[in-house]
Residue, then its C-alpha position, 0 to 999 in steps of 0.5 A: x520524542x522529536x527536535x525542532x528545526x528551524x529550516x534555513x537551508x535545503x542543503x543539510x546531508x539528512x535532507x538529501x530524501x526531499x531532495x531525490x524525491x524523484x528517485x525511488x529506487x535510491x529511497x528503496x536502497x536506502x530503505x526509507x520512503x517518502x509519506x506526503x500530506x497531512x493524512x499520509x503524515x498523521x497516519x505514520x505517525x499513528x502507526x509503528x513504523x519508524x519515522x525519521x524526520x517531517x518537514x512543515x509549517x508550524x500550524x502542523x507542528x501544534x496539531x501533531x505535537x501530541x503524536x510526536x510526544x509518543x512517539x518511541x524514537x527521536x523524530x527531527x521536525x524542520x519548520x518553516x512556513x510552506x511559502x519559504x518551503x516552497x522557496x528554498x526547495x524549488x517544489x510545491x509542498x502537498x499542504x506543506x507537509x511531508x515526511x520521510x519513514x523507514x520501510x518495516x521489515x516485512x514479515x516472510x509468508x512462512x511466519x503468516x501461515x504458522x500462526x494460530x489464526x491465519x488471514x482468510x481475506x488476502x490480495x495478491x499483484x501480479x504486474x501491478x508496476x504503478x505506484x498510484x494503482x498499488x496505493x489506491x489497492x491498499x487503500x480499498x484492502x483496508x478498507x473492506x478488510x482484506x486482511x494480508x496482501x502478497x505484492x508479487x515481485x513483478x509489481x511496485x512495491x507500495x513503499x515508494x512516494x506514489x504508492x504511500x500517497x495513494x494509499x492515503x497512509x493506509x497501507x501501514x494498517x496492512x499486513x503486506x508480504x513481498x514474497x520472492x515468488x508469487x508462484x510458490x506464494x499461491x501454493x502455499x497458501x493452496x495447501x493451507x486450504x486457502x482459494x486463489x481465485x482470479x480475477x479476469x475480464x474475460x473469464x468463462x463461467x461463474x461472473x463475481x456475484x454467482x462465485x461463493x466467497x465465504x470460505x477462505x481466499x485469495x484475490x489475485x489481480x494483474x495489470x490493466x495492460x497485460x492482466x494476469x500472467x499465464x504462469x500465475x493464472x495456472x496457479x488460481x483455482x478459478x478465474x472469475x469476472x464483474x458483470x459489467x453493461x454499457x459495452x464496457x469491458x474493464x475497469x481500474x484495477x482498485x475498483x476491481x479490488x474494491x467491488x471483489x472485496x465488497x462481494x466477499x465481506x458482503x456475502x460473509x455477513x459484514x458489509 
């Protein structure tokens, strides 16, 4: 179901989301987010996330019509072509379109790990405090399978303008857990038979490639900056690093999380 608004002014209370756009935490308080682009927009409105309204131009409204018409809530959409968007709000609007979401409620690991069929590809963040670096991890973990991810609390939450965007709206294909302790996260899934392996630049030993990867495992990966912290490196069973040539000795934390991912379903028969 959905209403359509013609958008005249930017000072109706319910656009107060679009207006605070550069206040996150407010968003996360609130507990809403903001999903910006036509593919973040059309891949919330695919999934069961709960949408609260969308601001665009009507060319956008004909194509989502058929999205909005299923949708189980009732969706606000305020039009306006992106010119007078732009106009009314003071901002360039991303293909002028743009919509605000609310945060699902995240599963708790304990109910993760009662199920029948537990996940056997997970990531976890330690220090991952960029929004961009948090969305383009989830946009590489659906991609190549990763099946739950455990955001830990020293990171961003990808729920946050920068993150959705990066993610390019796949993060709400995950299964994403915000455990109050990414320490007891990891034993947990230790004694579910569950590896932890780290992923570290500098690590001694077996390099990605020499690493068996098919029995079931967690990821866990830490900031460019400051890496892995030595309390949640403690917790990994082995630390592992890509082999890499040409003097370099890192690199972006969503292309580690691709090329890990990469090995793991390569070796386990799927890529």
């Amino acid at each position: 179901m959905y209403e359509v608004v013609t958008l005249t002014s930017w000072d109706l209370p319910e656009l107060a989301p679009y207006r605070t756009m550069r206040r996150p935490m407010e968003h996360r308080l609130q507990g809403i987010f903001i999903a910006e682009g036509e593919k973040v927009v059309r891949r919330m409105l695919e999934s069961s996330v709960e949408v609260v309204s969308l601001i665009l131009p009507p060319k956008w409204l004909e194509i989502y019509k058929p999205l909005l018409e299923k949708r189980p809530e009732s969706v606000r959409v305020y039009q306006g072509e992106k010119a007078v968007l732009e106009q009314l709000s003071g901002f360039t609007f991303y293909q002028g379109v743009i919509g605000v979401g609310r945060i699902p409620v995240l599963p708790p690991l304990e109910k993760i790990l009662e199920k029948e069929q537990i996940p056997d590809l997970w990531i976890a963040t330690d220090q991952v405090t960029s929004g961009g670096n948090i969305g383009g991890i989830c946009r590489n973990a659906a991609a190549l399978g990763a099946q739950a991810i455990l955001i830990g609390e020293t990171s961003c939450t990808p729920f946050i303008r920068w993150a959705v965007h990066g993610s390019m709206g796949e993060l709400f294909k995950l299964q994403i857990v915000e455990p109050p302790s990414l320490k007891e996260a990891l034993v947990a899934l230790k004694c579910r038979g569950i590896r932890c392996i780290a992923a570290h630049p500098h690590a001694e030993g077996k390099t990605l490639p020499q690493c068996n990867l098919k029995s079931p495992i967690c990821f866990v990966f830490g900031s460019e900056g400051t890496g892995i912290s030595p309390e949640i490196l403690a917790e990994c069973d082995e630390a592992i690093a890509i082999p890499m040539s040409f003097g370099a000795d890192s690199l972006n934390i969503a292309s580690c999380v691709g090329i890990f991912l990469y090995e793991a379903q390569r070796q386990r028969g799927k890529m």
